[in-house]
C-alpha positions as CSV (number, residue, x, y, z in Angstrom):
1,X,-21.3,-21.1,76.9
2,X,-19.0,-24.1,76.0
3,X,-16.7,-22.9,74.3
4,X,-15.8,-25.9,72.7
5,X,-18.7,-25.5,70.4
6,X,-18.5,-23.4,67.3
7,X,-19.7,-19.9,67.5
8,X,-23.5,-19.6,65.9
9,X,-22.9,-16.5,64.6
10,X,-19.8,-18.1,62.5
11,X,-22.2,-21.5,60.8
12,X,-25.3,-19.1,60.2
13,X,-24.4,-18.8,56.1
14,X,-24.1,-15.0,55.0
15,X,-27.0,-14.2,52.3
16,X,-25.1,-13.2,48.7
17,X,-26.5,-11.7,46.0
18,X,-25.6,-13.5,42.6
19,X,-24.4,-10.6,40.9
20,X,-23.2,-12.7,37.8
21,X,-26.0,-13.1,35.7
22,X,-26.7,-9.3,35.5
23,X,-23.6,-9.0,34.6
24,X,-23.7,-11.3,31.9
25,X,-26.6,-9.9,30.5
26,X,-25.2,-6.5,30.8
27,X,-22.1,-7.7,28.2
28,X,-24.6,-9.2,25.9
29,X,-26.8,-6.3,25.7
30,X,-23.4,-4.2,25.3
31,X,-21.8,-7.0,22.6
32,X,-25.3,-6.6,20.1
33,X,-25.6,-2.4,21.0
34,X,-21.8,-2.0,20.0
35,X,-21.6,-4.1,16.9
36,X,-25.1,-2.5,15.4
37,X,-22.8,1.1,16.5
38,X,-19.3,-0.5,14.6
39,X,-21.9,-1.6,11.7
40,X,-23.7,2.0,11.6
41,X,-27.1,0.1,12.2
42,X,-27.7,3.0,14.8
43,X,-26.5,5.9,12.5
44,X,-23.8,8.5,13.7
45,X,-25.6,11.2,15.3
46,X,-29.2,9.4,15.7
47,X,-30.6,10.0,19.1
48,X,-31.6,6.6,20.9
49,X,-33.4,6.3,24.4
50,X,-33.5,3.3,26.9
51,X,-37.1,2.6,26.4
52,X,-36.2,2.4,22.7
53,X,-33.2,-0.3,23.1
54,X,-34.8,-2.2,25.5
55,X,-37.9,-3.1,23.5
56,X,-35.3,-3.0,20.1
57,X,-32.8,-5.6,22.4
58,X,-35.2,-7.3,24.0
59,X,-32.8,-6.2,27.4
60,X,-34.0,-4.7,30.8
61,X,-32.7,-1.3,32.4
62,X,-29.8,-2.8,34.3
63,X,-28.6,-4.6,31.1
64,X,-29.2,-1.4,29.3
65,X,-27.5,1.0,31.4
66,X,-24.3,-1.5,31.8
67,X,-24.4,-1.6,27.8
68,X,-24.8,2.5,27.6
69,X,-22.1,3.2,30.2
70,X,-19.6,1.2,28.5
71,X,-20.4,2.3,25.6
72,X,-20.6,6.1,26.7
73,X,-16.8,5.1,28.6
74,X,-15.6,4.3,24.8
75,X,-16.2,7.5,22.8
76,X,-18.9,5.9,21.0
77,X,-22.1,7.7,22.7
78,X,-22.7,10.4,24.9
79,X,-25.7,11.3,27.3
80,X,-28.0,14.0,26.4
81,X,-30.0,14.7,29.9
82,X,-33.9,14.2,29.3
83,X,-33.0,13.1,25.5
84,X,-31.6,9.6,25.8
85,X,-27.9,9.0,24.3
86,X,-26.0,10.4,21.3
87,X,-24.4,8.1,18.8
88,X,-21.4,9.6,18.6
89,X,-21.0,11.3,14.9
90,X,-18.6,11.0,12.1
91,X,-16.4,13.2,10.7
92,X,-13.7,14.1,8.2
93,X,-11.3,14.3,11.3
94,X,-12.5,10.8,12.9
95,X,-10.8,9.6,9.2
96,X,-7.6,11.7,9.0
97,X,-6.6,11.0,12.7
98,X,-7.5,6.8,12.6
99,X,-5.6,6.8,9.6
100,X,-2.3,9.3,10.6
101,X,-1.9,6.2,13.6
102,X,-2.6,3.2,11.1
103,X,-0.3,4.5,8.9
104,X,2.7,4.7,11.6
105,X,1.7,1.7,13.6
106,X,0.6,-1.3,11.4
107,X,3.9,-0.7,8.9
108,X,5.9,-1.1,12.1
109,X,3.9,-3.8,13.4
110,X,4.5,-5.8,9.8
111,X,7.7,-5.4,10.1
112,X,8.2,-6.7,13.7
113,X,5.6,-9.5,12.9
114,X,8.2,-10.7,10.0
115,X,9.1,-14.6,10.6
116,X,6.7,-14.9,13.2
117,X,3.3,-14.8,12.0
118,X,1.4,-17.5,10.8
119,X,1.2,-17.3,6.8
120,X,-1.4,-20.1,6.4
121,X,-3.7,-18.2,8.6
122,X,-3.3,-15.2,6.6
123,X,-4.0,-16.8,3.4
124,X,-7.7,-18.3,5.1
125,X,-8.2,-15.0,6.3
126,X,-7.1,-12.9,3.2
127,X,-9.3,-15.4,1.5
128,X,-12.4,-14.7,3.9
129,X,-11.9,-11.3,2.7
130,X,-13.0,-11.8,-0.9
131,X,-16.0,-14.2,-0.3
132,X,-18.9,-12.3,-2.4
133,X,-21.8,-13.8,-0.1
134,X,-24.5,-12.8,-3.1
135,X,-26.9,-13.8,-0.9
136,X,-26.7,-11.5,1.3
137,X,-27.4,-7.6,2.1
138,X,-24.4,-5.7,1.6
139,X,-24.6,-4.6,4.9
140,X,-24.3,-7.9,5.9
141,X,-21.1,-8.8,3.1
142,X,-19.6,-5.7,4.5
143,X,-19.7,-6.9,8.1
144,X,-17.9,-9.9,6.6
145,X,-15.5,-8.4,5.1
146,X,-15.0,-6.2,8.0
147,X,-14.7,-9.0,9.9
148,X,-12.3,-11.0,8.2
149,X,-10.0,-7.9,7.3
150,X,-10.3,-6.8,11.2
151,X,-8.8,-10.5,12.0
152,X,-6.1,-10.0,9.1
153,X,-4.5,-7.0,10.1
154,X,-4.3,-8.3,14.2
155,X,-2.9,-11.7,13.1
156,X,-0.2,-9.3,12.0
157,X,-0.5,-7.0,15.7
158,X,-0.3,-10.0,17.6
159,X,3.0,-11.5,15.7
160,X,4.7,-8.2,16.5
161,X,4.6,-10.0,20.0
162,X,4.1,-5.9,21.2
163,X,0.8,-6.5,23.3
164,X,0.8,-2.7,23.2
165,X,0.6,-2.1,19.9
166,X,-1.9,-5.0,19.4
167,X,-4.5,-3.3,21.5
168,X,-4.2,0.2,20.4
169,X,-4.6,-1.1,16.4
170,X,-7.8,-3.5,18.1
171,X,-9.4,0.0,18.9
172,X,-8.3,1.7,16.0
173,X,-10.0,-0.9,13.5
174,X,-13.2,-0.7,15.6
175,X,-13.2,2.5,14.8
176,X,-12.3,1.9,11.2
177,X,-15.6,-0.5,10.9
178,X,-17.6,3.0,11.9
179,X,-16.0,4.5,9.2
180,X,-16.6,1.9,6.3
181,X,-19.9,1.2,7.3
182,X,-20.3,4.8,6.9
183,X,-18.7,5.6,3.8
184,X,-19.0,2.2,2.0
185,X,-22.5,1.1,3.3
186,X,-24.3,4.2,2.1
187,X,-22.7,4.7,-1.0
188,X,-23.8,1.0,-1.6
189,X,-20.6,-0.4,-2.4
190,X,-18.0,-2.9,-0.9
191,X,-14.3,-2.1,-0.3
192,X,-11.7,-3.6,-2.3
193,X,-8.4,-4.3,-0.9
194,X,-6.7,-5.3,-4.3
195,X,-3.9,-7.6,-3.9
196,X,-2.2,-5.7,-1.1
197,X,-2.9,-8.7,1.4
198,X,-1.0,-11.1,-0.6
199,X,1.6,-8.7,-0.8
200,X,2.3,-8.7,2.5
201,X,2.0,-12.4,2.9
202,X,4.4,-12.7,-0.3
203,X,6.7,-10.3,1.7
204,X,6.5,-12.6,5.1
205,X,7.0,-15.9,3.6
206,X,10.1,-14.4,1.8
207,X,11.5,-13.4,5.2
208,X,11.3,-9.4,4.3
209,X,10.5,-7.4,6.8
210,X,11.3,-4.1,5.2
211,X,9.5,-4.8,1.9
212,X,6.0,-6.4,4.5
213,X,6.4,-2.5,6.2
214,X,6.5,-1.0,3.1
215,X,3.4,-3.1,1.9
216,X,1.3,-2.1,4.7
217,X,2.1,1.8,4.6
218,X,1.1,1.6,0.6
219,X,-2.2,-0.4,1.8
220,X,-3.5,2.1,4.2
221,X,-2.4,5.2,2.3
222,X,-4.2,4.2,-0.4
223,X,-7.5,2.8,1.7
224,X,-7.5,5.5,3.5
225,X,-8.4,7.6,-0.3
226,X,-11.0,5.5,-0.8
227,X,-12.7,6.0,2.6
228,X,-12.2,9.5,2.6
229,X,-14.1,10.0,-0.2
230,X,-16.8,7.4,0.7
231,X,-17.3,9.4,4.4
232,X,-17.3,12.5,2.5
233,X,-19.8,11.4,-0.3
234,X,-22.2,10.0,2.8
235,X,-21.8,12.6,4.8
236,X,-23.0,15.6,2.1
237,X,-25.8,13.3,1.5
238,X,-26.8,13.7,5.0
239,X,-26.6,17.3,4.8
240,X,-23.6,17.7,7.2
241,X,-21.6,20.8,7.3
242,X,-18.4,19.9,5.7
243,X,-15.5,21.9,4.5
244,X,-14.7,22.0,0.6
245,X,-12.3,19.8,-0.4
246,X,-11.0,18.7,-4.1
247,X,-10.6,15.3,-5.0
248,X,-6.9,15.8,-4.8
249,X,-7.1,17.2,-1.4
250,X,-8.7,14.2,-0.3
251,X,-5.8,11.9,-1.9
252,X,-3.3,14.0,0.1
């Protein structure tokens, strides 16, 4: 052998599986299942199967299985063996917990974000928040509003310039869409935020940090009223077993 001349076994190309459109298809099927989760399309508690979401998706197995383990990996469904997957359900301790972090974290993020976060986005995204959309579903205005409010309250996470902080309120507003879609969707209403929004931007263009934290504790504390009773009005109507609670148990 001359061994000037290159090794055959070097120039023969190695065969490669393109794993990356699989993969692609994998998020996409775990993008649509997740929001139609967030949105309470596929209800807390429902039982789904990957025969069912693969005709409902349009999506083969490997997409569907990438979409449920992810999903499983979040909290958001479980795996019943020979039953399909769980929907993970809501309860009255899902609201108290998201909230007891909102109300500690976002106040603190407000105040960190204070002369660094961009007021003009705000105001387009405080303003997204109160387009009515008539012409829509009000499953579909809520996902707006969702939407817009979601973005509102992470311009704020991301000023605080604490990547930390930003991710753990991302998940924490994911799981707050759950919970209005829950509440506020079957009790056929849409949230109001009142004018706590421009409060807050009122508070950041004057330069007050203190007065933006104090803002954001008042606007949680008081959503989180209005969803308590909206989760607990939806969930007796599904017949859950709930403990009793008086309306001024719920504001506490």
């Amino acid at each position: 052998m001359n061994y000037n001349d290159p090794d055959p076994r070097m120039s023969t190309p190695v065969a490669t599986s393109d794993t990356s459109a699989p993969i692609a298809r994998g998020d996409d099927a775990y993008e649509r299942i997740r929001r139609d989760v967030l949105s309470c399309k596929l209800m807390p508690g429902s039982t789904v199967t990957e025969s069912q979401l693969m005709t409902d998706y349009e999506i083969g197995k490997t997409s569907c299985r990438i979409a449920l383990v992810r999903l499983a990996h979040e909290g958001f469904m479980r795996s019943l063996p020979r039953q399909g997957y769980r929907i993970t359900p809501i309860t009255l301790k899902d609201v108290e917990e998201v909230f007891a972090l909102r109300v500690q974290l976002e106040p603190l993020a407000a105040r960190l974000a204070c002369g660094r976060v961009d007021v003009e986005l705000l105001k387009r995204l405080e303003a997204a928040c109160r387009v009515p959309h008539p012409e829509r579903a009000l499953s579909a205005q809520i996902d707006v509003f969702l939407d817009a409010n979601r973005e509102f309250h992470l311009a704020i996470a991301a000023a605080s310039g604490n990547e930390r902080l930003h991710r753990t309120l991302a998940s924490l507003l994911d799981e707050m869409s759950r919970l209005v879609a829950l509440g506020f969707g079957v009790q056929g209403t849409k949230p109001e935020i009142k004018h706590d929004h421009n409060a807050m931007i009122d508070a950041f263009i004057a330069g007050d940090g203190r007065r933006a934290e104090t803002i954001a504790r008042r606007h949680i504390e008081t959503f989180q009223t209005m969803t308590m009773e909206k989760v607990y009005a939806s969930l007796s109507s599904a017949g859950a077993s709930l403990p009793l609670y008086t309306v001024a148990e719920l504001r506490r």
